[in-house]
N, C-alpha and C positions, 0 to 999 in steps of 0.2 A: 413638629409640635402636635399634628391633629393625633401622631400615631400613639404619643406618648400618652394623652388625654383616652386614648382607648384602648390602650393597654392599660390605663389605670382603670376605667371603666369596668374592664372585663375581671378585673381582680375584685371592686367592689362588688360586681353581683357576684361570682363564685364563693366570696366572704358571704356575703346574705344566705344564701341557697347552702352553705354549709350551717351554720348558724340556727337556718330554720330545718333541718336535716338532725342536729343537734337536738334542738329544744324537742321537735316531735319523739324524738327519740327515747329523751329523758320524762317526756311525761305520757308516754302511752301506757296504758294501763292504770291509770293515777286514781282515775273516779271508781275504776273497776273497785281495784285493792279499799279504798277509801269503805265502800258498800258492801263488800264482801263477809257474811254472813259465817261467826264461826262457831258448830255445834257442838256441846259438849260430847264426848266419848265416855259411855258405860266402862268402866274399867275393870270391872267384875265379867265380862264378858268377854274379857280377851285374854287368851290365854299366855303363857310364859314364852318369849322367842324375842327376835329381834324384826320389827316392821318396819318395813322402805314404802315412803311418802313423799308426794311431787306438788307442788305447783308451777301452773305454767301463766306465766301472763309479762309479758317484756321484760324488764331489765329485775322483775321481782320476781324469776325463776327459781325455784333451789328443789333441794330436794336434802331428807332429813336419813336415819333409821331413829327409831323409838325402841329401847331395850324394856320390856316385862318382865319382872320378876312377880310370883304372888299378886298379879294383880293391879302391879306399882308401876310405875314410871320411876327407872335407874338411873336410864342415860339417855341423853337425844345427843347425836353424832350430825351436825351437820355436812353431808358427804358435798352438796352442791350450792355455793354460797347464791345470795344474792348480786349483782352486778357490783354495788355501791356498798360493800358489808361496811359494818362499823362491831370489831369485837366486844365492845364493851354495852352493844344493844343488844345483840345475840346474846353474849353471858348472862345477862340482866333477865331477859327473856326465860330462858330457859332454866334458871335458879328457881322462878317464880308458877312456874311447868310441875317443875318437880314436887316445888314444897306446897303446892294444891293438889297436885295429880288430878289436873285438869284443864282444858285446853279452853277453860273459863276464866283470863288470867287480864287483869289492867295490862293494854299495852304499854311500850316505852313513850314518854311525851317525845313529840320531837319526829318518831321512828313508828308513825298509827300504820302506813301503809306494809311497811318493811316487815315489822312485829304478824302481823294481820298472813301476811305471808306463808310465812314462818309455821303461825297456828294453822293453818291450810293445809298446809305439807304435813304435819301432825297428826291432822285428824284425820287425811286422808290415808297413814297409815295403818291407825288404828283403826279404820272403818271396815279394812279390806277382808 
């Protein structure tokens, strides 16, 4: 009986210690993303090509290209998702990119940290 009560034991704490192994996991970087400050990009200053853009920060890594044409913003190609994508915050996102051509854009509700990302890896494109 003692052995059974601690082998049960030892699976409870392995359960906690995964659990809290989890949750750190899932919220590193949370307050970062939350604060993260995103600037607008001169578009008139960048010339025609395609720009490759990164954010790094836990499970809200990605990485973008941004297409130019004349000055515009064409296409943003998401090459490297976020951990936890949701396609229809991405599409949301980046319809809203386009049709301001500007990385000055209401995030999705819901989606402030993931959106915030997103416009990081953007402007980090365009800044290069």
């Amino acid at each position: 009986m003692k052995s059974f009560f601690k082998i049960l034991f030892s699976i409870i704490i392995i359960f906690i210690l995964i659990s809290g192994a989890g949750l750190f996991y899932l919220s590193r970087g949370l307050e970062d993303g939350r604060e993260l400050k995103i600037n607008n990009v001169k578009l008139s200053q960048v010339n025609d090509g395609i720009y490759s853009g990164e954010y790094n920060s836990g499970r809200w890594s990605n990485s973008v290209e941004v297409t130019i044409k004349n000055h515009k913003i064409t296409k943003i190609n998401v090459v490297k998702d976020v951990t936890f994508s949701k396609k229809d915050v991405t599409e949301e996102l980046i319809t809203k990119i386009i049709k301001n051509q500007n990385t000055n854009v209401d995030v999705v509700s819901g989606s402030t940290v993931t959106c915030k990302a997103y416009l990081k890896a953007i402007e980090n494109a365009l800044k290069k």
